[in-house]
C-alpha positions as CSV (number, residue, x, y, z in Angstrom):
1,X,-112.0,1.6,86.9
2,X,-115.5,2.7,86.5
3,X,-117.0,5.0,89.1
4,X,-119.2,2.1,90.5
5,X,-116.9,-0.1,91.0
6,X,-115.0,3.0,92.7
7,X,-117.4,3.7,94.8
8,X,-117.6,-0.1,96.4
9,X,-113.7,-0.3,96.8
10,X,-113.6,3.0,98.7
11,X,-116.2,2.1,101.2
12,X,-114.8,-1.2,101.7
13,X,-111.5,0.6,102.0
14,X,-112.4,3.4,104.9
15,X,-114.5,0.6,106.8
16,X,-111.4,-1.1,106.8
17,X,-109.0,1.9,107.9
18,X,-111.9,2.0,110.8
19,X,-111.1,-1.6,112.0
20,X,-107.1,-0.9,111.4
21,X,-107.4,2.4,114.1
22,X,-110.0,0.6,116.2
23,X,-107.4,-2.2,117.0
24,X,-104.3,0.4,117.6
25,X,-106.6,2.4,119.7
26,X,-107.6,-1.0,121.7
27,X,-103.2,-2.2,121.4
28,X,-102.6,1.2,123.3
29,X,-105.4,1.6,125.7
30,X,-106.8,-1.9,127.0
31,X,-109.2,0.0,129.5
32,X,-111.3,1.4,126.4
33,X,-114.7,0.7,126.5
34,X,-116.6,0.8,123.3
35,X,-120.0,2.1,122.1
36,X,-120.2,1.0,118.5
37,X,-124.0,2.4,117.1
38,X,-125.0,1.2,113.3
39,X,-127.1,3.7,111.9
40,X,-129.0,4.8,109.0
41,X,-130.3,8.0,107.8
42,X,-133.2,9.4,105.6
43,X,-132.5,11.9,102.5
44,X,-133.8,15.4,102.5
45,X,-137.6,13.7,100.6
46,X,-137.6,11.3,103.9
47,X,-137.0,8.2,101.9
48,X,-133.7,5.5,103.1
49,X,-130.3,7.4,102.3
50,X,-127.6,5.2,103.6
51,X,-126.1,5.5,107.2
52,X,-122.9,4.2,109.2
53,X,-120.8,3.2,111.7
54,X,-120.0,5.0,114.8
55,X,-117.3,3.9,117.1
56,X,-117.0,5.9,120.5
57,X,-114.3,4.9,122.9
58,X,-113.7,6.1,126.7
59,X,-110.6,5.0,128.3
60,X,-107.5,5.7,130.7
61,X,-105.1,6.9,128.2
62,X,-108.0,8.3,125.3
63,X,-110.2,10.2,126.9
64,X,-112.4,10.2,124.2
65,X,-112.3,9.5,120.1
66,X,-114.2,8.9,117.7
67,X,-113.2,6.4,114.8
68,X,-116.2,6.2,112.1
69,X,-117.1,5.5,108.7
70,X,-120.6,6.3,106.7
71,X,-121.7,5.9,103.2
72,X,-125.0,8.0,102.0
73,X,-126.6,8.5,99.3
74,X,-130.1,10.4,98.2
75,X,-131.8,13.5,97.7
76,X,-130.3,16.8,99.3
77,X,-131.6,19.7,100.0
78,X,-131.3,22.1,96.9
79,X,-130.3,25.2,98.9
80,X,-127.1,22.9,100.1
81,X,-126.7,21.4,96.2
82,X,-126.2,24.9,95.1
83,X,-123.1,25.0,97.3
84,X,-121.6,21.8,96.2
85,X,-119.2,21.5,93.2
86,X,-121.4,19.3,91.1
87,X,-125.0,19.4,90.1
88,X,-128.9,18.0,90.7
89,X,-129.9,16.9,93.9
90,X,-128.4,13.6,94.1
91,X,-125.4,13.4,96.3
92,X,-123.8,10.3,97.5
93,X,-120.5,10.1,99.6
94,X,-118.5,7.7,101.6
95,X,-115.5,8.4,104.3
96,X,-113.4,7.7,107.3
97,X,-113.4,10.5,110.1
98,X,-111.7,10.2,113.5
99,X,-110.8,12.4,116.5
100,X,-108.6,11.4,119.7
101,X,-108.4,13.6,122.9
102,X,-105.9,11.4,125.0
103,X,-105.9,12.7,128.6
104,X,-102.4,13.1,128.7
105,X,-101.3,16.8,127.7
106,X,-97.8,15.3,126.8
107,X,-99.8,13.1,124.2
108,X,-101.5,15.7,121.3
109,X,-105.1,15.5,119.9
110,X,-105.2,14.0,116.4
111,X,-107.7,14.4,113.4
112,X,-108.2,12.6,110.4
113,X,-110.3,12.0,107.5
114,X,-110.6,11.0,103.9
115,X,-113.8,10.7,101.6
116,X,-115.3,10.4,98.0
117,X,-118.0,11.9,97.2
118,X,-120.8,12.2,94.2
119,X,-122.3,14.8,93.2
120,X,-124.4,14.4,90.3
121,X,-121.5,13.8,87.4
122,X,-119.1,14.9,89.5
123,X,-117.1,13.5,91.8
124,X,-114.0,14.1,94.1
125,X,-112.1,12.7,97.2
126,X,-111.0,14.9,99.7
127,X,-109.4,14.8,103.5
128,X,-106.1,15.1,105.4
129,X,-104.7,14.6,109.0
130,X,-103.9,17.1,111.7
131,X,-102.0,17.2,114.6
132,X,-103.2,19.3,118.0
133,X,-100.0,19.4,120.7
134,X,-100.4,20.8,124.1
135,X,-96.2,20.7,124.7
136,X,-93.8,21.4,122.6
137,X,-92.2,18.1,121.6
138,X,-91.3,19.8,118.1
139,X,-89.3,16.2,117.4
140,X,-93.3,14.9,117.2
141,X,-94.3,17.7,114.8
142,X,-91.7,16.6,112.5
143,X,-92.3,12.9,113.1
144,X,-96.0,14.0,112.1
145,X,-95.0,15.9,109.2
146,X,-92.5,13.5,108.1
147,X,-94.3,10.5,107.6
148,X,-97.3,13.2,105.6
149,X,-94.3,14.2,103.3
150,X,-93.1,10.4,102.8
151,X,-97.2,9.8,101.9
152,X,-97.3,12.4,99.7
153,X,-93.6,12.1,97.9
154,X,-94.7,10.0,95.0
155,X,-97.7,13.0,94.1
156,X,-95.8,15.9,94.7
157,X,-98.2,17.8,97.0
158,X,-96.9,18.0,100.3
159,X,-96.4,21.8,100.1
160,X,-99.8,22.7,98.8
161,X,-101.8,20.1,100.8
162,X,-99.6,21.4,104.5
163,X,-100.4,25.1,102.6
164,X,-104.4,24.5,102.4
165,X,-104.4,22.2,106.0
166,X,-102.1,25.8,108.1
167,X,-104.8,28.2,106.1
168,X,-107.9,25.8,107.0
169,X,-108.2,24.3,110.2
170,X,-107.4,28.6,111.8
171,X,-109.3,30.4,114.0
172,X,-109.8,33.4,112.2
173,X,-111.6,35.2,114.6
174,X,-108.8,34.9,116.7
175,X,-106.1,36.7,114.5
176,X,-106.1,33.4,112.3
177,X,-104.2,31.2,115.6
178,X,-104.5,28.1,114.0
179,X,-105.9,25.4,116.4
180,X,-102.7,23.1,116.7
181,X,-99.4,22.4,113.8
182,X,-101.1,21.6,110.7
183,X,-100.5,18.6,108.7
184,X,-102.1,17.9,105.1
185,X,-105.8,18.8,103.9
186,X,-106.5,18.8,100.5
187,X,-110.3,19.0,98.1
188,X,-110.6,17.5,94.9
189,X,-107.4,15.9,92.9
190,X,-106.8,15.9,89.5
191,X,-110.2,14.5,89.1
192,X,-108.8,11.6,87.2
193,X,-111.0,8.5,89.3
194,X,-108.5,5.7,89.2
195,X,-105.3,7.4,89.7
196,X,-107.3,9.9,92.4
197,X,-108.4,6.6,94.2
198,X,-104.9,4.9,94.6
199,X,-103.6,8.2,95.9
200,X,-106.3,8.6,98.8
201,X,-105.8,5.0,99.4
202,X,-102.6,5.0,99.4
203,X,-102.0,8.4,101.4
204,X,-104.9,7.3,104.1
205,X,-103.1,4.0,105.0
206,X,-100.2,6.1,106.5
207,X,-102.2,7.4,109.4
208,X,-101.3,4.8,111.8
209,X,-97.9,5.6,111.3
210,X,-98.0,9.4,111.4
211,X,-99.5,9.0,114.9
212,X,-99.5,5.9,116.8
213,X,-95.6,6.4,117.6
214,X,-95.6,9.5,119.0
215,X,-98.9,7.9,121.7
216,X,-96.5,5.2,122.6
217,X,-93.6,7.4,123.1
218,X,-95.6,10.0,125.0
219,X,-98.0,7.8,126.7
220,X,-96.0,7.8,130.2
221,X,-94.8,10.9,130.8
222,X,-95.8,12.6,134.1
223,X,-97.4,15.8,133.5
224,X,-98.5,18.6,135.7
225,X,-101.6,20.4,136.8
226,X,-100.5,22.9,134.4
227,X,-100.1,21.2,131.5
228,X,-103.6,20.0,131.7
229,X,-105.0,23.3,132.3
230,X,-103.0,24.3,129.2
231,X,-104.6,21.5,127.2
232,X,-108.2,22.1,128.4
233,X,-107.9,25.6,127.3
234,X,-106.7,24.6,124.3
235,X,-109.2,22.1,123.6
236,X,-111.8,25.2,124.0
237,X,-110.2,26.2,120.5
238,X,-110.7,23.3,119.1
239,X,-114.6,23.3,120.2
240,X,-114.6,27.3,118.6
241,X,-113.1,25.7,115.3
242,X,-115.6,22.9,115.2
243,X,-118.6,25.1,115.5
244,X,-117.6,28.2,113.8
245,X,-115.9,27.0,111.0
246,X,-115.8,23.4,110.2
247,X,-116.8,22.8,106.5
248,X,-117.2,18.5,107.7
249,X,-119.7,19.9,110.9
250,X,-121.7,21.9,108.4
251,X,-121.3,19.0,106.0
252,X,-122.6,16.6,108.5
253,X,-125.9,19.0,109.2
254,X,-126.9,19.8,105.8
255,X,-126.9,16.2,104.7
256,X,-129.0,15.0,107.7
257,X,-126.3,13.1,109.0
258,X,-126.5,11.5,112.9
259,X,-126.0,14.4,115.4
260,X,-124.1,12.2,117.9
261,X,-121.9,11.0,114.8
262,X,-120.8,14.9,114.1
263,X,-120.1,16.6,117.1
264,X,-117.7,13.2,118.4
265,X,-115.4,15.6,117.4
266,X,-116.0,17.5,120.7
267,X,-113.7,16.7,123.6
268,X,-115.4,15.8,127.1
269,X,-114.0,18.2,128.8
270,X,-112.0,21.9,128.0
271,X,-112.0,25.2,129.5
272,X,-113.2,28.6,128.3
273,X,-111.3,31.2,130.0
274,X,-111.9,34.9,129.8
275,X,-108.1,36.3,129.3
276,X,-106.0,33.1,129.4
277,X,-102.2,33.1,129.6
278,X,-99.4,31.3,129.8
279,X,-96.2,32.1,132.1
280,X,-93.5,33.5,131.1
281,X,-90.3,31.5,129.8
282,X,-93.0,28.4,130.3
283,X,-93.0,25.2,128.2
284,X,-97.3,26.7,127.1
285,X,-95.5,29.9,126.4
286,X,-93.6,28.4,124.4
287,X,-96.3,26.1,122.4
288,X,-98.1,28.9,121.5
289,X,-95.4,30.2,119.7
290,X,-96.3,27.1,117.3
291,X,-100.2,27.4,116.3
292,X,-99.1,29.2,113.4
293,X,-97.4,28.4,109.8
294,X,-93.8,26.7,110.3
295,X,-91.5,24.6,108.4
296,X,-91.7,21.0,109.9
């Protein structure tokens, strides 16, 4: 497999992922309505540098999510090369990246992404999934977790990729709480192109399967003012990650990408409190026990 020809089968391969999760997300929530904007972008000297597609849903059970795929390509700003693996100032890169706030607090939040990306002779493929819970269903962290070892069985990288995802996606200024119960995240392979693409392709494809079961089994159960006061708190981490510390966010700015593309991510609504806390002996209390390392 020559890197061309790599680059053409992975864009063809998120854009497909995207149509996959766009119909599961339309299976599960038949009130959705769609914004779908096709964009394109200029590189860092102005001149045509790819673009995307942006898929933003609003519905009854997903509040809001995001499901899109872009492929750029151009001159970057040198400043940023300098911070990139490779070399030169010509960067192209392609990915999937989704985010789904349901408006249940019984269903959790879920991130994804996977990419390949350029970087004058270099290139890599990175990504993962994460799951955000807002009630401790622990038999859904392990579903989660489960299917994320299954992908990553025939690699052998479950425990480094679940090691990198708990140390990344932490608040650090908040005593390093990470922001829900991890998953996998992972940044360059063995940098060996073919074998690298068949195991992002084949890891990416179990998405709808680490999820989409825990939405349907979830996706009815009563919840209380409570719980949702819990999960828009909670959701306020998730904002303080994605601006703080996001490497994807910065990513997204540096490269000139579409601001309503990056900040998707957000949820519509959360709530910043002062000096939250949960009651005693209380099914919250009890979830924030999990934003931190465990065996799933």
């Amino acid at each position: 497999m020559d890197l061309k020809l790599a680059k053409t089968q992975f864009s063809a391969h998120v854009k497909s992922l995207q149509n996959q999760i766009t119909e599961q997300l339309k299976i599960f929530d038949p009130s959705l309505e769609l914004t779908e904007d096709i964009w394109e972008r200029k590189d860092f000297e102005k001149n045509p540098g790819g673009g995307g597609i942006t898929r933003y849903f609003e519905g009854e059970l997903f509040e809001s999510a995001g499901v899109n795929t872009s492929e750029i390509f151009g001159k970057i700003d040198p400043k940023f090369s300098s911070q990139l693996s490779g070399e030169g100032e010509e960067l192209w890169a392609a990915g999937v990246s989704l985010i789904i706030h349901p408006r249940n607090p019984r269903v959790p939040t879920v991130h994804a992404n996977f990419r390949m990306i350029q970087h004058g002779s270099k290139h890599w493929f990175g990504g993962g999934a994460d799951l955000t819970p807002f009630y401790p269903h622990t038999e859904d962290f392990k579903h989660f977790h489960g299917v994320w070892k299954k992908a990553c069985a025939p690699y052998n990288c479950y425990e480094a990729m679940k090691d990198t995802c708990d140390k990344y996606f932490v608040n650090k200024h908040r005593d390093n709480e990470m922001r829900g119960v991890g998953g996998i995240f992972f940044d360059h392979l063995s940098n060996e192109l073919e074998s690298d693409f068949k195991q992002v392709q084949n890891m990416s494809n179990h998405f709808i399967d680490s999820y989409f079961p825990i939405v349907k089994k979830r996706m009815h159960e009563n919840f209380s003012k409570e719980d949702e006061e819990f999960m828009l708190h909670r959701r306020s981490r998730y904002v303080e990650f994605n601006l703080i510390h996001d490497r994807g966010t910065l990513f997204g700015l540096k490269t000139n990408g579409r601001i309503k593309s990056i900040f998707v991510s957000l949820p519509r609504r959360c709530s910043f409190h002062y000096d939250y806390n949960s009651k005693l002996n209380s099914a919250h209390k009890e979830m924030n026990s999990y934003y931190s390392p465990q065996e799933w």
